[in-house]
N, CA and C of each residue as an Amber inpcrd file, in Angstrom:
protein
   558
 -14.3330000  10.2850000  -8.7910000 -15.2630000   9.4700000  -8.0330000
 -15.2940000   8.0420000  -8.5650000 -14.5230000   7.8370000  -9.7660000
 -14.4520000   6.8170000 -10.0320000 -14.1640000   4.9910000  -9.1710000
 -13.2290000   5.7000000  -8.1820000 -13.0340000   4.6770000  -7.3880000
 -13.8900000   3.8940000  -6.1410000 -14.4550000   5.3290000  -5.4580000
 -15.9190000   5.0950000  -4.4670000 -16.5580000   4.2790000  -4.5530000
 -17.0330000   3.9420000  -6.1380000 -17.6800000   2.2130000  -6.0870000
 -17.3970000   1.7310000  -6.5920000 -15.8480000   1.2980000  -7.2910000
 -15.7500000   0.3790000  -7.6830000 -15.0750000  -0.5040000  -6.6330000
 -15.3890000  -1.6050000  -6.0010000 -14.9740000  -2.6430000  -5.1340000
 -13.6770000  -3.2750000  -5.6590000 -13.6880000  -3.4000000  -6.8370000
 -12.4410000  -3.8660000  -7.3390000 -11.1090000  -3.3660000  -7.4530000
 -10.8340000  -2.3560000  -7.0890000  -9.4580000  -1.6760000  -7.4120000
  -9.1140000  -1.1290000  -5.6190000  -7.7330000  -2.3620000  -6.0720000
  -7.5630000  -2.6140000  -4.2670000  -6.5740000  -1.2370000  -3.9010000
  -5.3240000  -1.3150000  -3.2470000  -4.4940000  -0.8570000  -2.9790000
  -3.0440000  -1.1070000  -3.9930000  -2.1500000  -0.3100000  -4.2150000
  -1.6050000  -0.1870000  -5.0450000   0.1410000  -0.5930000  -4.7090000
   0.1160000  -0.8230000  -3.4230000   1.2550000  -0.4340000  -2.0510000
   1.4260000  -1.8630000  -2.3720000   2.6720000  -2.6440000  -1.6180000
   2.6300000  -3.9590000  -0.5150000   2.4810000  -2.9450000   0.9000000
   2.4350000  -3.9550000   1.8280000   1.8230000  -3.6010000   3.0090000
   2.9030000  -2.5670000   4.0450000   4.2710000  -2.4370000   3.6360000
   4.7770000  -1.6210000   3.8020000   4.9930000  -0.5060000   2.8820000
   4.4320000   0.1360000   1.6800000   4.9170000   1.1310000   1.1740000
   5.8830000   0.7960000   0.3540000   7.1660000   0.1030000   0.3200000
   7.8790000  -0.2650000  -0.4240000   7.5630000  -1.1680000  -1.8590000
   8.0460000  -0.8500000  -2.9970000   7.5940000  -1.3730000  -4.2160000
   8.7310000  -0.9380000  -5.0780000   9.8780000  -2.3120000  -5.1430000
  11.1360000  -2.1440000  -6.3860000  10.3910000  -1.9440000  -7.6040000
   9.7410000  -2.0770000  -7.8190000   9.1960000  -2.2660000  -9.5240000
   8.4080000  -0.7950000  -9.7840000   8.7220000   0.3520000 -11.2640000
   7.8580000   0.9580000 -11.2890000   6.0170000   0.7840000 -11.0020000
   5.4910000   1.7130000 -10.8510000   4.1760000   1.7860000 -10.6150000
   3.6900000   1.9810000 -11.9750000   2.3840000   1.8720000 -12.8850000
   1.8670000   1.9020000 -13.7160000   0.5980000   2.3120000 -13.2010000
   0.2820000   3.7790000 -13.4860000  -1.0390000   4.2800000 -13.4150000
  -2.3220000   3.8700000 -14.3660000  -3.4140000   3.9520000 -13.6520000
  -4.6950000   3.4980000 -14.4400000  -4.6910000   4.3400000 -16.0890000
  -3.9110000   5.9110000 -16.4240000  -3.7040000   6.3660000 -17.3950000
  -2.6260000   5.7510000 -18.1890000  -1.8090000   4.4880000 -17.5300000
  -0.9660000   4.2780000 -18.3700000   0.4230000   5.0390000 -18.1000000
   0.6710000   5.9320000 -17.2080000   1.8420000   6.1690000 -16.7040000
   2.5670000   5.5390000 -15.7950000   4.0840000   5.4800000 -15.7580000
   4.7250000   4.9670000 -15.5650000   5.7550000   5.8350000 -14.2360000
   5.5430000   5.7720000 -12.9950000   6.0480000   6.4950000 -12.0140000
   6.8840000   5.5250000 -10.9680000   8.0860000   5.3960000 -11.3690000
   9.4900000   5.4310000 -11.0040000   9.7510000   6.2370000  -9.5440000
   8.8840000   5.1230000  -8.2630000   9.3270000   6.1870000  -6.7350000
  10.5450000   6.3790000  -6.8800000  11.8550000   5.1940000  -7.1190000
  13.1250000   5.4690000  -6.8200000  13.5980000   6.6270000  -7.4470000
  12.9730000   7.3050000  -8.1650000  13.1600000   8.5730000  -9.3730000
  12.6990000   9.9680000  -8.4430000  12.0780000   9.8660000  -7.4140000
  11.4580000  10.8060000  -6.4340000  11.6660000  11.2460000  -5.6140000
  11.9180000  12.2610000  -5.2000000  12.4180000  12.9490000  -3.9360000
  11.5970000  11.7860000  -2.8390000  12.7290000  12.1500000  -1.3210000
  12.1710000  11.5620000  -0.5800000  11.0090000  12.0200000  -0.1120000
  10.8840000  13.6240000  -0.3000000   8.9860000  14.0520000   0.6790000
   8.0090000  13.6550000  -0.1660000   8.4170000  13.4280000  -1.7270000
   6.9700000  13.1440000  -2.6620000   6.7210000  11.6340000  -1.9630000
   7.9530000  10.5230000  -2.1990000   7.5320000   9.1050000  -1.7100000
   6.6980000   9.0610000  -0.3690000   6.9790000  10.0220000   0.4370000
   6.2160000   9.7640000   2.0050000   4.9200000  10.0310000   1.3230000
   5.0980000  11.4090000   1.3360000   3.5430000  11.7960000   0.6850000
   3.1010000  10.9210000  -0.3060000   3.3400000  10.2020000  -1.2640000
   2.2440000   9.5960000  -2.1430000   2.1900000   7.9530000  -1.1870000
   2.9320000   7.5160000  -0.1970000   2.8320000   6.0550000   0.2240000
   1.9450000   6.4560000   1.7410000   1.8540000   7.2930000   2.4100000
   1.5500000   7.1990000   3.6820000   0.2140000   7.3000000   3.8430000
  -0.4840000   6.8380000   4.3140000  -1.8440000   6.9740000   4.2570000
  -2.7430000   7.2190000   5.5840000  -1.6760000   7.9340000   6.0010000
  -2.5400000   8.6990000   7.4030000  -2.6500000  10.3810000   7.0760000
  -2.3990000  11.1880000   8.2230000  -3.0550000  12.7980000   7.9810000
  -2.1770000  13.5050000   7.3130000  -2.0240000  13.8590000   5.8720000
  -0.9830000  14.4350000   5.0290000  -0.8400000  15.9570000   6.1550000
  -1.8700000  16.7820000   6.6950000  -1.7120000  18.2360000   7.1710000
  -0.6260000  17.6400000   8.0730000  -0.4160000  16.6870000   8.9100000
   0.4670000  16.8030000  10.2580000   1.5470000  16.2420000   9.7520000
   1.9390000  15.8660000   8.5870000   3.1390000  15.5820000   7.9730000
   3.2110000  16.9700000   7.2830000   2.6580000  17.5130000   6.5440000
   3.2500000  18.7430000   5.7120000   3.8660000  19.7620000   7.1280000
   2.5730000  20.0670000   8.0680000   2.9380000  20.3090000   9.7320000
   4.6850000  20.3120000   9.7020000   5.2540000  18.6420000  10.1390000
   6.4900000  18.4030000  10.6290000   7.4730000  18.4990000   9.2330000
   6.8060000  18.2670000   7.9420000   8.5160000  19.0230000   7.0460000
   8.4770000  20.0620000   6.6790000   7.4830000  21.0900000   6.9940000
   8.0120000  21.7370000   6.6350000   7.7360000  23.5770000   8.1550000
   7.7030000  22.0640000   8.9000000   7.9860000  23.1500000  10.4060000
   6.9930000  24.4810000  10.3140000   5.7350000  24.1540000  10.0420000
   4.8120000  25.5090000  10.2870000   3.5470000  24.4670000  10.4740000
   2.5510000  25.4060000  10.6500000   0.8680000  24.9500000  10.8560000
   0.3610000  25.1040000   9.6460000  -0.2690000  24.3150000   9.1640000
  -1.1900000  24.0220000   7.5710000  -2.5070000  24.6620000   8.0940000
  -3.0670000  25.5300000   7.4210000  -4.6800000  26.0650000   7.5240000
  -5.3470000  24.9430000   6.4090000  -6.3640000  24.4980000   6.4390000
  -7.2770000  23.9710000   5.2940000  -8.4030000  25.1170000   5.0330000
  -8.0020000  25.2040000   3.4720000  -8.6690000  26.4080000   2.9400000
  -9.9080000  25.6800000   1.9830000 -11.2910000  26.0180000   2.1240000
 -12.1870000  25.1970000   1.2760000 -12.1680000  26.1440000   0.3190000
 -12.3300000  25.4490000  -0.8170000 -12.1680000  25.8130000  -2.2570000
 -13.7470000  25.7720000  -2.8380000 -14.3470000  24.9440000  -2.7900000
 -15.6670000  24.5570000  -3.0400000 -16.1990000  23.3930000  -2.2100000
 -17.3040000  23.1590000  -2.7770000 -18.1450000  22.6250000  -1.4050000
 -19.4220000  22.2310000  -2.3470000 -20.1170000  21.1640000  -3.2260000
 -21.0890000  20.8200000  -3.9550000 -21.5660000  19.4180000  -4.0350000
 -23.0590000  19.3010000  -4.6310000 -23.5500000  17.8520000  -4.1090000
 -23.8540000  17.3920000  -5.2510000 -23.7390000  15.7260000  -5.5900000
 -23.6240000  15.3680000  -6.3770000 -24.6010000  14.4050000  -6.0780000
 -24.6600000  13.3560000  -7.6900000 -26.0710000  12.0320000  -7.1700000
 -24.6010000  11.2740000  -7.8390000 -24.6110000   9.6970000  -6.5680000
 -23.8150000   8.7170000  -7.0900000 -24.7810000   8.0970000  -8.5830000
 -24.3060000   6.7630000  -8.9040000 -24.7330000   5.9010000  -9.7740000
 -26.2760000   5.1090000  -9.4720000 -25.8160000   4.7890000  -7.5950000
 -27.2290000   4.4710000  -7.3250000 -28.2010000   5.2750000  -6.3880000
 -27.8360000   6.7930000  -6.9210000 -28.6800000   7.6880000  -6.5180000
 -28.5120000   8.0400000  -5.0160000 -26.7380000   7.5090000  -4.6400000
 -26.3050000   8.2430000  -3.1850000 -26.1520000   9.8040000  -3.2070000
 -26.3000000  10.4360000  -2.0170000 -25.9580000  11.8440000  -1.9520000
 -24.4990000  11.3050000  -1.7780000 -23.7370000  12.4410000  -2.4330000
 -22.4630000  12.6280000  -2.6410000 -22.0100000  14.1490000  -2.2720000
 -21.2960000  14.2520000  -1.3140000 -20.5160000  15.4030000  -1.0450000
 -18.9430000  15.4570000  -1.7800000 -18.8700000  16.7620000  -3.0360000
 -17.4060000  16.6800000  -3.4330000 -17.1790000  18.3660000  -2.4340000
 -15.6320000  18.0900000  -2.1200000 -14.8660000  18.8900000  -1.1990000
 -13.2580000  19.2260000  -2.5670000 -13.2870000  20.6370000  -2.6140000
 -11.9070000  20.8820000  -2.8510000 -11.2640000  21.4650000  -1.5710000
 -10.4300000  21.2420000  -1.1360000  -9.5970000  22.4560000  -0.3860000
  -8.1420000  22.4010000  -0.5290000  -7.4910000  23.7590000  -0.4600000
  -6.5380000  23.8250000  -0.1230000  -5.2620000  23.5080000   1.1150000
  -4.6660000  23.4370000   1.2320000  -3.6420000  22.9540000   1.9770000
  -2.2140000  23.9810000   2.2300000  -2.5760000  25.3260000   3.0900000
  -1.5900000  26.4750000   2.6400000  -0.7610000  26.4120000   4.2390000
   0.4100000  27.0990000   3.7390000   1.1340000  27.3940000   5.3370000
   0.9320000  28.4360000   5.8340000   0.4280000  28.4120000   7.5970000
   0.2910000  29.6300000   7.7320000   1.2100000  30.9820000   8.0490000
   2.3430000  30.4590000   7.9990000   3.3040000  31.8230000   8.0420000
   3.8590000  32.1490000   6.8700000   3.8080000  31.0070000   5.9340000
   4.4980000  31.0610000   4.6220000   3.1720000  31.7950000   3.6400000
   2.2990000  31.2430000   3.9990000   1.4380000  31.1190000   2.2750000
   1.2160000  30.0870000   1.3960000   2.5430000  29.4570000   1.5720000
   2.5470000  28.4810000   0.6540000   1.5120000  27.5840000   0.3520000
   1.0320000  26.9700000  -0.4980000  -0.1790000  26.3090000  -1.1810000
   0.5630000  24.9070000  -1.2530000   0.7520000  23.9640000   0.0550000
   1.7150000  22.6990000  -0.4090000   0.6530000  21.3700000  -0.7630000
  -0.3110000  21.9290000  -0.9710000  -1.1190000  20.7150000  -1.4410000
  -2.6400000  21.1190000  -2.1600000  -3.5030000  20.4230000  -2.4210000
  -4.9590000  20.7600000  -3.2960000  -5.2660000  18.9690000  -3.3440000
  -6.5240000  18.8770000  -2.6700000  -7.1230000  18.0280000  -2.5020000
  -8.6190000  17.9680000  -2.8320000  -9.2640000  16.8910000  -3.6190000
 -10.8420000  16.7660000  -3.7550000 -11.2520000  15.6030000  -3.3390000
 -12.2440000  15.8400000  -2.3180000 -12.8070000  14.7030000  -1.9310000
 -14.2650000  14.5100000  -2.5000000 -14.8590000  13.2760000  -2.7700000
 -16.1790000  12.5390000  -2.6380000 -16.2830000  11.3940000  -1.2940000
 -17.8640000  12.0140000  -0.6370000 -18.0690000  12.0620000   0.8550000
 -19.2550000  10.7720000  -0.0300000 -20.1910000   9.3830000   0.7290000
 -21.2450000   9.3240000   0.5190000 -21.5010000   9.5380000   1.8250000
 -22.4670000  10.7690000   1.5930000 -23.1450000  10.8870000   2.8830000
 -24.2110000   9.8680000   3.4740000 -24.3890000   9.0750000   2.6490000
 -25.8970000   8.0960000   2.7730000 -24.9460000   7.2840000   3.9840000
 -23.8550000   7.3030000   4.0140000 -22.8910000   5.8630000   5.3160000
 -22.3980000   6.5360000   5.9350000 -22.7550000   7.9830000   6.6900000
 -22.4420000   8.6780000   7.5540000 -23.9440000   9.0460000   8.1940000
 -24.0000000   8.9950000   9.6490000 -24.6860000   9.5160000  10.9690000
 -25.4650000  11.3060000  10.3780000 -26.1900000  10.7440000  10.5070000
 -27.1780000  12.7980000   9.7770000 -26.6180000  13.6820000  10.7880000
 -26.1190000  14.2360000  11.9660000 -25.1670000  14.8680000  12.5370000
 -24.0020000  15.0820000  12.2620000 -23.2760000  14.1680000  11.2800000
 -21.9520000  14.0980000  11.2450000 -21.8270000  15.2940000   9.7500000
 -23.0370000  14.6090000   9.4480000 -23.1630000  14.8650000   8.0290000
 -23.7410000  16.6780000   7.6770000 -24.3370000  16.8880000   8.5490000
 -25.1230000  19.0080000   8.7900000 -23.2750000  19.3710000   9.3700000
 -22.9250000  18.8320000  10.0400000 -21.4310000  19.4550000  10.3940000
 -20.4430000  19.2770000   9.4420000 -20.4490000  18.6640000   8.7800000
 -19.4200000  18.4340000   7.6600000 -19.7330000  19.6650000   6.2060000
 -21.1630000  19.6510000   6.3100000 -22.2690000  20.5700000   5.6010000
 -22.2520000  21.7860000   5.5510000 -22.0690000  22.3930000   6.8360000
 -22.1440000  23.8000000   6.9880000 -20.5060000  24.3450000   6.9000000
 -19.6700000  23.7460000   6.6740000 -18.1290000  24.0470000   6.2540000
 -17.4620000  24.6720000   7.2910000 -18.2100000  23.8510000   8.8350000
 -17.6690000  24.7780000   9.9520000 -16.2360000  23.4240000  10.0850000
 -16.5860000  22.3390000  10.4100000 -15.4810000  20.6110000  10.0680000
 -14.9740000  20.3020000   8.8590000 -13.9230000  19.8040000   9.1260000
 -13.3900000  19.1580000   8.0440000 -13.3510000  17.6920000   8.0610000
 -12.4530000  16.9510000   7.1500000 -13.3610000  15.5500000   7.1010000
 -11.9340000  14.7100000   7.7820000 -10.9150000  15.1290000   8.0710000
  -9.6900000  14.6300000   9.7570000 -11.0880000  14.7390000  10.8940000
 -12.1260000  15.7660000  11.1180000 -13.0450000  15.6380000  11.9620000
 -13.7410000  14.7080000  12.2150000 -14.5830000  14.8810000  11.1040000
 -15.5500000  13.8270000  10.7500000 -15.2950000  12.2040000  10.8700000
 -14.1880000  11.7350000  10.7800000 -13.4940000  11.0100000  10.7910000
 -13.1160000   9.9670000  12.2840000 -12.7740000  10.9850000  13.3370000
 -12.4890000  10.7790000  14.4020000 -13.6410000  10.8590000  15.3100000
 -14.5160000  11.4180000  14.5580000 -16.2820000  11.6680000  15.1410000
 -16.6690000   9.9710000  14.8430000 -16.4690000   9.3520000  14.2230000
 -17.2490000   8.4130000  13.8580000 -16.9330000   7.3430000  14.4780000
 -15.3420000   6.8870000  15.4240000 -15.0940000   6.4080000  15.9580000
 -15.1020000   5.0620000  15.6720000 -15.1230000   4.4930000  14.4010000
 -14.9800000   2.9750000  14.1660000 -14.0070000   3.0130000  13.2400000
 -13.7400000   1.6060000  13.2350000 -12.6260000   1.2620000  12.2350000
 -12.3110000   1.2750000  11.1130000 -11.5040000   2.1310000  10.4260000
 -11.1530000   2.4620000   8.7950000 -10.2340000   1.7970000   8.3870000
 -10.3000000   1.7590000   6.8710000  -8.5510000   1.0420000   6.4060000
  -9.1010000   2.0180000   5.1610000  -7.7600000   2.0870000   4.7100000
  -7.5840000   3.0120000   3.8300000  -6.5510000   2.0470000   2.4260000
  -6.8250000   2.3780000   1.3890000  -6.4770000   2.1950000   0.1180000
  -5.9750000   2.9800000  -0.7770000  -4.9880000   2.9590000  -1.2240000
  -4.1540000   4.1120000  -2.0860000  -4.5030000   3.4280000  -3.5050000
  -5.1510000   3.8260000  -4.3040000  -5.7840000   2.6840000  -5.3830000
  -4.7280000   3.8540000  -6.8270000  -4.4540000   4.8300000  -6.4310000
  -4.2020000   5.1030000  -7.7280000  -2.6420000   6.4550000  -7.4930000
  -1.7740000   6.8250000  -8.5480000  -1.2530000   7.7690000  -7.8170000
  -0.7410000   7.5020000  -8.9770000   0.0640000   9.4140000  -9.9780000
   0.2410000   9.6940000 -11.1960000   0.9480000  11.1730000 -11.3750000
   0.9620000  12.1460000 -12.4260000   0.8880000  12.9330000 -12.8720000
  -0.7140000  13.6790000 -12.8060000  -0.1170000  15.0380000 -12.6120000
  -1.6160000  15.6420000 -12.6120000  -1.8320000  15.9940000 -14.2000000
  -0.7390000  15.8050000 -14.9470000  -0.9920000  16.6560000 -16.0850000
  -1.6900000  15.2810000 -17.3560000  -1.6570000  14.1410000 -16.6390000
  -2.0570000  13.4150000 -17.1770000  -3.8250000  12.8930000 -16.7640000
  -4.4270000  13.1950000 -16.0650000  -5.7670000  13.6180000 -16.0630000
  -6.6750000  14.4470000 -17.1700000  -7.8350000  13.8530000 -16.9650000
  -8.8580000  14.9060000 -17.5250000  -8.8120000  16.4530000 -16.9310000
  -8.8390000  17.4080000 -18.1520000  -8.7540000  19.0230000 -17.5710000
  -9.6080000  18.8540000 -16.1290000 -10.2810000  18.8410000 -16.6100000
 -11.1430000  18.9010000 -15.4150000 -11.0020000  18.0240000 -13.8030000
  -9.9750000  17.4290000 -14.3100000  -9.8410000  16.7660000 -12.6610000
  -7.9140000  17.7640000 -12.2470000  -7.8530000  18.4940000 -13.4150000
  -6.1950000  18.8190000 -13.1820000  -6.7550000  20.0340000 -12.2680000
  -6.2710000  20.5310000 -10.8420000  -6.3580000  22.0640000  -9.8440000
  -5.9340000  23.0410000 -10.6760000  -5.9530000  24.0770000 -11.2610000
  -5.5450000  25.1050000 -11.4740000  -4.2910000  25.4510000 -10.7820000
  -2.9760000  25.6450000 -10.9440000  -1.7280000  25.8960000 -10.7020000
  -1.3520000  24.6970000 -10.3380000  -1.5720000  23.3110000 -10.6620000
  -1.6260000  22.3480000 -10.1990000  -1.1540000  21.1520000 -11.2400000
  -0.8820000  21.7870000 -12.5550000  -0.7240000  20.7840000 -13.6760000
   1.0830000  20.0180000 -13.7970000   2.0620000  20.9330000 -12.8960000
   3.1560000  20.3190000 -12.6900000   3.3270000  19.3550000 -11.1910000
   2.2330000  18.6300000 -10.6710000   2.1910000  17.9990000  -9.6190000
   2.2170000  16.7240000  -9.7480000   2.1780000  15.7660000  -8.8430000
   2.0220000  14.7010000  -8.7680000   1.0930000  14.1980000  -7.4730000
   0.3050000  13.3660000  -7.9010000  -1.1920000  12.6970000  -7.2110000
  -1.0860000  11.4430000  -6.1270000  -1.9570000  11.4810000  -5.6380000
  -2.5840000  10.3870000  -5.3360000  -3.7520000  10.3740000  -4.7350000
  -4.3520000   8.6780000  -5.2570000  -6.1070000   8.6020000  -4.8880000
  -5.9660000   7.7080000  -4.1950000  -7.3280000   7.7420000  -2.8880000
  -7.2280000   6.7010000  -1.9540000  -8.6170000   7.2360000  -1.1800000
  -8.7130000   6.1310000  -1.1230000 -10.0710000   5.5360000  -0.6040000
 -10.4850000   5.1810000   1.1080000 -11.3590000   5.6740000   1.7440000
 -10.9380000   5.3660000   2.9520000 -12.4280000   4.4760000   3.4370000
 -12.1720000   3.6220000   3.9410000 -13.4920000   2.1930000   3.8260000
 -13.8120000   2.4810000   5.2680000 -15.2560000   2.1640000   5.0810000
 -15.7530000   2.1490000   7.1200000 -16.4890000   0.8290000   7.0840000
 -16.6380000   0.1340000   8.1550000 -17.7840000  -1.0380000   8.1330000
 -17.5810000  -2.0750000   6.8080000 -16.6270000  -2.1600000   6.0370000
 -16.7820000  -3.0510000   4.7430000 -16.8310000  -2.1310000   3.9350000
 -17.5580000  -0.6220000   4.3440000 -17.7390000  -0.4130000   2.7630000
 -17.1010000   1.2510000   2.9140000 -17.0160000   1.6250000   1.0880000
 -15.8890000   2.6760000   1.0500000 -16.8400000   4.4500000   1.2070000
 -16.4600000   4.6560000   1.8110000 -17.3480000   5.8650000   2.6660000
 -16.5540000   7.0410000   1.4550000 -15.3890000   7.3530000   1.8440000
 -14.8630000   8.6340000   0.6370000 -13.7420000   8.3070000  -0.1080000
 -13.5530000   8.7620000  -1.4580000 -12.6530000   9.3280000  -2.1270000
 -11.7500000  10.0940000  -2.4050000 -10.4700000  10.2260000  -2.0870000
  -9.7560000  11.4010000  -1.7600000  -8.3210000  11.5850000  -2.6710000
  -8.7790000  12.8450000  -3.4070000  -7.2230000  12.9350000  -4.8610000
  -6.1720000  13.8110000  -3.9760000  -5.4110000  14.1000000  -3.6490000
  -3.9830000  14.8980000  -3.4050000  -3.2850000  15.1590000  -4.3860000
  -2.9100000  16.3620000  -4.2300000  -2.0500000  17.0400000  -5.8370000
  -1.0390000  17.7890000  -4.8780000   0.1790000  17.2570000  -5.1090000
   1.3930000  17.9640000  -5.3020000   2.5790000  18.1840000  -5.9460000
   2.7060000  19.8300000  -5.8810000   3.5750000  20.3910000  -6.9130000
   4.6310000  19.8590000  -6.5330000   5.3910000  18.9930000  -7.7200000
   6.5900000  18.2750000  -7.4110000   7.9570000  19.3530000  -7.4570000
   7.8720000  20.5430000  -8.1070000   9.1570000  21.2350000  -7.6410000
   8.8330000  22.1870000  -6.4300000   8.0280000  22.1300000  -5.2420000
   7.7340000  22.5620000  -3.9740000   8.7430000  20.9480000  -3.1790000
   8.5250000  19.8870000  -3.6840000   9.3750000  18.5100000  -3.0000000
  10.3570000  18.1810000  -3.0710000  11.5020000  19.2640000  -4.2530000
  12.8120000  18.8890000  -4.7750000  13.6750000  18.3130000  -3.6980000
């Protein structure tokens, strides 16, 4: 949740995705895209709906599986919704992703917000419910094994990340980590 308020930590990209120069994570790692399969680079640069890309490479339907679902107090005493879910295939099984989000619910519509609540929507929903203009920020992207335990998914410590931020009205509404297992991308 670190990123949600901090205003200062922009996007990490140029405006196409492309970047000759390694990346240097906020931990101090050093991630070499040209070193990366091509599905990790889509996945850690694209910043639209990872399910309808996992969808088209890997030719099946993604279920989103909620993992947990708990409320938190921001810094200045916002309600905070954190979201884990999974990301599995449905003919395969496969588990091609693990994602945690932080929601502030205080800059979301109280309807949007009991539906997002009761774990019947997901937040691609919520999203398209709200109908105004987003930009999105990829502020961070790494090793999972280089995190705090506690931010690493369980079967999740040989993956590779990314954090990004998705802004409504000026200001940054959620937080969103992606973890994928980099030998599922060989």
């Amino acid at each position: 949740m670190k990123y949600l308020f901090d205003g200062q930590r922009g996007s990490i990209f140029v405006s196409n995705g492309y970047s000759e120069q390694p990346i240097t994570s906020y931990a101090g790692t050093v991630i070499d895209l040209s070193k990366l399969s091509a599905w990790l680079r889509i996945l850690l640069v694209t910043d639209g709906t990872v399910t309808k890309t996992l969808e088209a490479m890997f030719w099946e339907p993604i279920q989103i599986e909620l993992v947990k679902q708990d409320y938190l107090s921001g810094p200045g005493g916002e309600e905070l919704l954190e979201r884990d879910v999974t990301l599995i295939g449905v003919n395969t099984g496969t588990q091609y992703a693990y994602a945690r989000s932080y929601l502030n619910t205080n800059l979301m519509p109280d309807n949007l917000v009991a539906a997002l609540k009761s774990g019947e929507r997901g937040i691609g929903w919520l999203l398209r419910q709200m109908s105004t203009e987003q930009y999105r920020d990829i502020v961070e992207i790494g090793y999972s094994n280089t995190l705090a335990k506690r931010d690493v998914p369980t079967g999740y410590e040989s993956a590779i990340f990314r954090t990004y931020c998705i802004n409504v009205g000026g200001r940054r509404l959620m937080q969103i980590s992606e973890h994928f297992p980099v030998d599922l991308y060989l």
